[in-house]
DRENPA-114675 format. One record per residue (C-alpha): residue in three letters; x, y, z. Coordinates in steps of 0.2 Angstrom, whole numbers, padded with zeros to 4 digits, always signed. Example, Ala and Ser with C-alpha at 12.3 -4.5 7.8 and 13.67 -1.06 7.14 Angstrom:
// DRENPA-114675
ALA+0062-0022+0039 SER+0068-0005+0036 
END
This chain:
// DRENPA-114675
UNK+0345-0656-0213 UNK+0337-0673-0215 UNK+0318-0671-0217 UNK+0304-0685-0214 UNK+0290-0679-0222 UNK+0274-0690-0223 UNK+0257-0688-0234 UNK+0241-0700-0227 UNK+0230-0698-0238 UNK+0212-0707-0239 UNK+0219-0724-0246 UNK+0236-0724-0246 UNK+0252-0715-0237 UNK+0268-0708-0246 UNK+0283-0707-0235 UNK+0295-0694-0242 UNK+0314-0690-0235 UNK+0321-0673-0241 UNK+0339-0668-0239 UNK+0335-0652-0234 UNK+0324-0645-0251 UNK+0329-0661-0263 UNK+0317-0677-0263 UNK+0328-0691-0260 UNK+0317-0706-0259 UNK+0299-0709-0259 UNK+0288-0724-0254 UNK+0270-0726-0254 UNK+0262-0737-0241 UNK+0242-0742-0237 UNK+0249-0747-0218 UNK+0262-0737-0208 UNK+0270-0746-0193 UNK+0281-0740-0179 UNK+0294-0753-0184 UNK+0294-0746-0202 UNK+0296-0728-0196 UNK+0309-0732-0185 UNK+0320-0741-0196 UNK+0319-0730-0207 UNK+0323-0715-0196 UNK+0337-0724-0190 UNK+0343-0729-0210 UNK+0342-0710-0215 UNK+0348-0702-0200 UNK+0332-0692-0199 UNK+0333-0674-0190 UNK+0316-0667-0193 UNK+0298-0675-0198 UNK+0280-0669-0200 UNK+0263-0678-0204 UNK+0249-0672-0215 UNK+0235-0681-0211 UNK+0216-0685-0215 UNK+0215-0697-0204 UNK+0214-0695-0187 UNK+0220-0711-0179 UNK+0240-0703-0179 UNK+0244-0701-0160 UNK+0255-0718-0161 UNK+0263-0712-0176 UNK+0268-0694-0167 UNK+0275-0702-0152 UNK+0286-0715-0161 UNK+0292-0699-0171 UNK+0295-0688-0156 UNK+0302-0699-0148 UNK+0318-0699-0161 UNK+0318-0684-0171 UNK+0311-0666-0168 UNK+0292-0667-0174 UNK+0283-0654-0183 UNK+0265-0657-0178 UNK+0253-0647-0193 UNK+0238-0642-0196 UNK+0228-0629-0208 UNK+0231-0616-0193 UNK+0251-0621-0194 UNK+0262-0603-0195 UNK+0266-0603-0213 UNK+0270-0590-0224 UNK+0253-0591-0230 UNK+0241-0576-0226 UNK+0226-0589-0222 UNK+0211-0583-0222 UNK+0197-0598-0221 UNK+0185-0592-0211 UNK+0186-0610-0203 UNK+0205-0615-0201 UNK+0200-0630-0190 UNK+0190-0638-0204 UNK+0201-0634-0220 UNK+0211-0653-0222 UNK+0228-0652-0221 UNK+0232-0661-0238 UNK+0226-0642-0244 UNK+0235-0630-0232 UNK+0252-0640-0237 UNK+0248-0641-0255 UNK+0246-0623-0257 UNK+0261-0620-0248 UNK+0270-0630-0261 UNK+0262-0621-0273 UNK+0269-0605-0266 UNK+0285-0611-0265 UNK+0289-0620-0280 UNK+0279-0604-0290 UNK+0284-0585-0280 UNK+0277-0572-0282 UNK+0264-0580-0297 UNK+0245-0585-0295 UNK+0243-0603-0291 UNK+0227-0613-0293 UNK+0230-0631-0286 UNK+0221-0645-0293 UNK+0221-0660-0281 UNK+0214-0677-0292 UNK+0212-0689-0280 UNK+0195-0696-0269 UNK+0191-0680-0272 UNK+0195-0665-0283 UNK+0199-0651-0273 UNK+0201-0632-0281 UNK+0212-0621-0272 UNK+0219-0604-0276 UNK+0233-0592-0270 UNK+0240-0575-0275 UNK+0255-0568-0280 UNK+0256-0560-0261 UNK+0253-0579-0254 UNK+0235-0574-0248 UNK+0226-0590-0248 UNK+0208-0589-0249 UNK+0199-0607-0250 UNK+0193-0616-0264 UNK+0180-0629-0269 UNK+0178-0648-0267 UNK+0169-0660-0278 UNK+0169-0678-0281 UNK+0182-0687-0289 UNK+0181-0698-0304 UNK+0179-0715-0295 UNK+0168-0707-0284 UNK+0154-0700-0298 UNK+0155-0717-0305 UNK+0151-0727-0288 UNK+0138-0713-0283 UNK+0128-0719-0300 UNK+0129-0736-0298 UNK+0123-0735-0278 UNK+0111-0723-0279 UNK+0103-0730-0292 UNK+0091-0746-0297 UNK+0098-0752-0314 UNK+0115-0743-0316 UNK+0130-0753-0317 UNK+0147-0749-0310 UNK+0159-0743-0325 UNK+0177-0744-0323 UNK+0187-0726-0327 UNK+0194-0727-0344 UNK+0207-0712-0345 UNK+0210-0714-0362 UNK+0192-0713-0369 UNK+0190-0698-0380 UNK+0173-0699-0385 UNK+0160-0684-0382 UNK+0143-0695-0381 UNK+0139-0714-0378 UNK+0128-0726-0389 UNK+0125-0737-0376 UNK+0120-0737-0357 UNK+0139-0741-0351 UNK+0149-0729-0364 UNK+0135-0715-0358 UNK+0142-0717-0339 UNK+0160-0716-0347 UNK+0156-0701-0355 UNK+0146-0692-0344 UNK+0155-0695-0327 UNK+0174-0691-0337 UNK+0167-0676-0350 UNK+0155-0670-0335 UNK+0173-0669-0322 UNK+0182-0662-0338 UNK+0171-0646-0341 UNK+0170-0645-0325 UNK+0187-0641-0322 UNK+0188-0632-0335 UNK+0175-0620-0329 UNK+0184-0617-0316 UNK+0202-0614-0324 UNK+0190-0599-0333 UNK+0187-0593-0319 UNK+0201-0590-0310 UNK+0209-0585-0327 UNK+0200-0571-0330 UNK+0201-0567-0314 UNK+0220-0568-0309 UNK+0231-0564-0322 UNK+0247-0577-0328 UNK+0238-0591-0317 UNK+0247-0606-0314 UNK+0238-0623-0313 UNK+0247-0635-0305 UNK+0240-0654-0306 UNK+0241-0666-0291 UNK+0233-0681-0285 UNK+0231-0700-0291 UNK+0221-0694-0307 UNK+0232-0680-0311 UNK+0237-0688-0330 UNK+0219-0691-0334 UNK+0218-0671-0332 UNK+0235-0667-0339 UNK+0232-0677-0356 UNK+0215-0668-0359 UNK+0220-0653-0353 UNK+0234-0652-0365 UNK+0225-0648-0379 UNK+0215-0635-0371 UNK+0216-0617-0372 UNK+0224-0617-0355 UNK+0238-0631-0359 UNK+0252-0617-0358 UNK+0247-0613-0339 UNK+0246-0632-0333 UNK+0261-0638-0324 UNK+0261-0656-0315 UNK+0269-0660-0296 UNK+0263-0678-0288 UNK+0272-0674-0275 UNK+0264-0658-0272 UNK+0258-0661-0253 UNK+0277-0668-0247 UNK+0287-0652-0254 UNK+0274-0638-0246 UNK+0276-0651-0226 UNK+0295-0649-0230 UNK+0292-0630-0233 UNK+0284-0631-0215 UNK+0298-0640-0208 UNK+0309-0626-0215 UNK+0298-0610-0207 UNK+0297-0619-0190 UNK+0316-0620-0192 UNK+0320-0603-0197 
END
């Protein structure tokens, strides 16, 4: 079974093709076009495809996928073999729904907190008995930089520096560094805590385009034995979909 699995994200697209539950190619694209899509459904001899998306200008894409292969349409109320209960299913982004199913599948039967790094940090949790029950959203690291500098008279825009390991700045721009990277940093952590205390053998799995800023501090927290990474979180939990719908 030759799956199509695609990921569009806020600013830019990862097209995934699985042979049945391995990854066998993956390209990331700002701009998806019907004649991409078809060429590549035509190269791989696609069976199946499923779109995650946070936009919702997709209709073209759905219909050159229908019209070629059988399309899984998804959303956070998708049957799954997730217990959901989000009080508002219609709301919950669909980037989380398939990401916690990933989590689920690639971790049974353990306690999975998912950390999504990317426009925004998302925070979402579940159990052992695959009961999802939300999670938290935040700002992400470009974002806390950009908020300072557009929100305020005098502050300038500071670029990320993942590598920067200090606690405290001497200066107006190594203060912004600090602050927005070591403020994002406790904060996660305080959540890991959390959920650590509160779900036994927890599981943190990274995701997300700042994913290695968070892996390599995390690493040498207290918490560094329960961090695992996955990019490609997203893609393997719309596959898993794929897979449900099919069974």
């Amino acid at each position: 079974m030759i799956n199509l699995v695609i990921d569009i994200g806020n600013t830019l697209s990862k097209v995934a093709v699985f042979n049945n539950r391995e990854l066998v190619s993956l390209e990331q694209s700002v701009d998806l076009t019907e004649p991409y899509l078809s060429k590549l459904i035509k190269d791989n001899k696609i069976d199946n495809s499923i779109i995650s998306s946070v936009k919702p200008e997709i209709k073209h894409l759905e219909d050159c996928l229908k019209a070629v292969t059988k399309y899984n349409h998804f959303t956070a109320i998708t049957d799954s073999e997730i217990i959901n209960y989000y009080k508002t299913p219609n709301t919950l982004g669909p980037d989380r729904y398939a990401a916690v199913i990933g989590a689920a599948a690639n971790y049974p039967d353990q306690n999975c907190l998912v950390l999504d790094a990317g426009t925004c940090i998302t925070y979402d949790f579940i159990s052992s008995e695959k009961k999802y029950f939300g999670g938290s959203i935040s700002p992400g690291i470009q974002m806390r930089f950009k908020a300072m500098h557009t929100f305020t008279g005098k502050l300038p825009l500071v670029n990320a520096d993942l590598h920067n390991s200090e606690n405290y700045g001497d200066d107006t721009l190594s203060s912004i560094l600090t602050g927005v990277q070591k403020g994002v940093l406790y904060e996660v952590l305080g959540f890991i805590e959390y959920y650590n205390s509160t779900w036994p053998h927890l599981k943190v799995i990274l995701c997300g385009g700042d994913m290695n800023f968070f892996d390599t501090q995390l690493k040498s927290s207290i918490f560094a034995h329960t961090l695992k990474t996955e990019p490609n979180l997203v893609l393997i939990g719309l596959n898993e979909v794929i897979y449900h719908t099919n069974d």
